[in-house]
C-alpha positions in Angstrom: -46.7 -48.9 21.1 -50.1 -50.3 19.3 -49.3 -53.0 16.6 -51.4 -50.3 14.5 -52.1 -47.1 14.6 -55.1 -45.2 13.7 -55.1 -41.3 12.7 -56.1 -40.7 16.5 -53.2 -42.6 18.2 -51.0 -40.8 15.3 -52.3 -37.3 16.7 -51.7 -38.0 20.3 -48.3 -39.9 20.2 -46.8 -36.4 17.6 -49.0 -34.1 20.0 -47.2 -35.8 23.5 -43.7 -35.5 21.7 -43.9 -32.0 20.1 -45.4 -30.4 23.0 -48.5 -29.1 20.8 -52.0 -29.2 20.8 -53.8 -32.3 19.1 -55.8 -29.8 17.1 -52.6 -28.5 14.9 -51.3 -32.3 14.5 -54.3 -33.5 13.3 -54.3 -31.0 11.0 -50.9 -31.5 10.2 -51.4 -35.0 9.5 -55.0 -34.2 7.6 -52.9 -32.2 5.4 -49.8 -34.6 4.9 -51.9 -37.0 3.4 -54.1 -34.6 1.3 -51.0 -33.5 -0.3 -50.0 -37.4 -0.4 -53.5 -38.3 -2.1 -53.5 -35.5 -4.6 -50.0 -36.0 -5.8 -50.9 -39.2 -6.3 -53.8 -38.6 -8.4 -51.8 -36.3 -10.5 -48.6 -38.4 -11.1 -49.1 -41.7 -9.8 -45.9 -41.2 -7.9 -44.8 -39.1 -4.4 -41.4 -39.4 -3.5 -40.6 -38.1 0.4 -36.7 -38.0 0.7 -36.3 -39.7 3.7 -39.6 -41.7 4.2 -40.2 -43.1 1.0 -42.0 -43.5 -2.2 -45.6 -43.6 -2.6 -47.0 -45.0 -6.0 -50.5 -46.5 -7.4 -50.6 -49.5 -8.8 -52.7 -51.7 -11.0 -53.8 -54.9 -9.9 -55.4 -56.8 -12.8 -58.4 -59.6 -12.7 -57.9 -63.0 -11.1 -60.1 -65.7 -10.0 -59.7 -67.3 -6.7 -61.8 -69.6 -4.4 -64.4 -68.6 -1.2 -63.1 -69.8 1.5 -65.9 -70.2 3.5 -68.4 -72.1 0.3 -65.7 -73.5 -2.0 -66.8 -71.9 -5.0 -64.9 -70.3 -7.3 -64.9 -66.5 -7.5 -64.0 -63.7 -9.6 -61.8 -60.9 -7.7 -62.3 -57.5 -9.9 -58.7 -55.4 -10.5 -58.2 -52.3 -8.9 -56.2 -49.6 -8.2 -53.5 -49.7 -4.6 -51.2 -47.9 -2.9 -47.9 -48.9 -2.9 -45.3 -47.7 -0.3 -41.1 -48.3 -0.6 -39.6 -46.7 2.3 -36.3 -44.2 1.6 -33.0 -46.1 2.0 -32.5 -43.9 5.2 -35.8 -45.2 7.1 -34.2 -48.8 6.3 -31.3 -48.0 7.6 -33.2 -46.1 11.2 -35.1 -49.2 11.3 -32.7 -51.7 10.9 -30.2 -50.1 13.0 -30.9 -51.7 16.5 -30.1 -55.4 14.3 -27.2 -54.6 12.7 -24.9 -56.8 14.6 -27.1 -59.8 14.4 -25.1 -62.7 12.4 -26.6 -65.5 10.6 -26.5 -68.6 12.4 -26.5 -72.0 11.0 -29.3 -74.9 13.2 -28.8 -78.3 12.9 -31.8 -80.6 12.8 -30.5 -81.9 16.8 -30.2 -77.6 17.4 -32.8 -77.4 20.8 -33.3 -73.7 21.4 -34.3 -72.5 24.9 -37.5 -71.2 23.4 -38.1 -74.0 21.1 -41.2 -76.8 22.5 -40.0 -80.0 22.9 -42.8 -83.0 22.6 -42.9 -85.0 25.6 -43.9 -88.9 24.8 -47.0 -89.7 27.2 -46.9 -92.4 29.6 -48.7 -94.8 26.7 -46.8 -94.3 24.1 -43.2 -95.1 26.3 -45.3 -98.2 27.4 -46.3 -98.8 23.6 -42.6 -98.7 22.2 -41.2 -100.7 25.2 -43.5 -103.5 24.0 -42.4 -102.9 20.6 -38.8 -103.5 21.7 -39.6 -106.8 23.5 -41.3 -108.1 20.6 -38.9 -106.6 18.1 -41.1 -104.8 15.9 -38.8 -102.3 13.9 -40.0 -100.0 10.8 -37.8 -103.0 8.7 -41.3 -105.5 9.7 -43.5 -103.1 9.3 -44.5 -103.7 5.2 -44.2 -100.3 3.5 -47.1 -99.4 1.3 -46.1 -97.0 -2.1 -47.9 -93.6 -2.4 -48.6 -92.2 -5.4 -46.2 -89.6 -7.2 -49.5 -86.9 -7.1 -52.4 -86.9 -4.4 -55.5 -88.2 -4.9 -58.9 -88.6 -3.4 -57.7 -92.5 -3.6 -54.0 -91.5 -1.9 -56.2 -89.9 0.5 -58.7 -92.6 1.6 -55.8 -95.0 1.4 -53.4 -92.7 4.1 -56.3 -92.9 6.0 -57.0 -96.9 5.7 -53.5 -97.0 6.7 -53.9 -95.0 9.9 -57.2 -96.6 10.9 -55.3 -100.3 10.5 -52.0 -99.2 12.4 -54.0 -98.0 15.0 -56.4 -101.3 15.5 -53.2 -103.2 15.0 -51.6 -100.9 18.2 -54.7 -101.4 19.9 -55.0 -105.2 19.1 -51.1 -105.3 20.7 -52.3 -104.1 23.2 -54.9 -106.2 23.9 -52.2 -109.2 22.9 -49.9 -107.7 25.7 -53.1 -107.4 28.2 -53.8 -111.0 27.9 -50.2 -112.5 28.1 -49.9 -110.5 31.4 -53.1 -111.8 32.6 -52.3 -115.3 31.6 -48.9 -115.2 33.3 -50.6 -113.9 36.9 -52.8 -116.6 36.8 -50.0 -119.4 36.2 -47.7 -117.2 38.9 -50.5 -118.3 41.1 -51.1 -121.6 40.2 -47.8 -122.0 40.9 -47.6 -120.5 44.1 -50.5 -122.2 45.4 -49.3 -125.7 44.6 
């Protein structure tokens, strides 16, 4: 089944299980929610047993932001539709998870269907060259954030990131030379 359903799929899903023309369920339906609307206008409230409650609602003023300029933006109120389905639909709907339990996950819980990040080839090499030169989180100096964020916070996060990663890539660099310096002495050696 469609993840929604327009008045047309509505018509030919109760058409295919009634065995009746599309013609009378549309009109069926055309008439279900007439009676739904005009109830509505009358008393606010429809109560179906065994669907649900249908009630209008005000939804007052409130400002918000556009999402696509910035700028702030005045949302008017207005009237909605409200729907609380009957305790029976709850309980047709919910049926087929009844005997689902609640099941504590630990932070190390690895579910089949859960991703797991796979370090890349670089970063393995990176934090075996940490481990030869000893660099733990306990060298690395620790720099205090501010309690709220900030433009400042901000800029200084990234500061932060920019320098760890020129100090990874000077390592590197570091590592690059030593390995250099000791092939050329390895064959120095040899050649003597």
């Amino acid at each position: 089944m469609n993840a929604k359903l327009n008045m047309q799929h509505l018509v030919d899903l109760m058409a295919e299980r009634n065995g009746t023309t599309k013609k009378s369920e549309e009109h069926f339906l055309k008439e279900f929610f007439a009676l739904i609307q005009e109830g509505l206008q009358q008393d606010s409230y429809v109560k179906i047993k065994g669907l649900g409650t249908f009630k209008l609602m005000e939804v007052e003023n409130r400002s918000s932001i556009d999402v696509n300029t910035g700028k702030p933006i005045d949302i008017e109120g207005h009237t909605k539709v409200s729907f609380t389905p009957d305790s029976e639909l709850k309980e047709l709907i919910n049926k087929p998870f009844a005997n689902f339990e609640n099941v504590i996950l630990h932070e190390e819980s690895i579910l089949k269907d859960t991703l797991i990040e796979v370090p890349s080839e670089e970063e393995e090499k990176l934090e075996e060259v940490r481990e030869e030169l000893e660099i733990t989180e306990e060298s690395v100096p620790v720099v205090e954030e501010e309690k709220t964020p900030t433009m400042a916070a901000f800029i200084s996060e990234t500061q932060i990131e920019t320098s760890h990663q020129s100090h990874s890539k000077w390592l590197n660099y570091a590592v690059g030379i030593l390995l250099i310096v000791l092939t050329i002495l390895g064959i120095v050696f040899l050649v003597l």
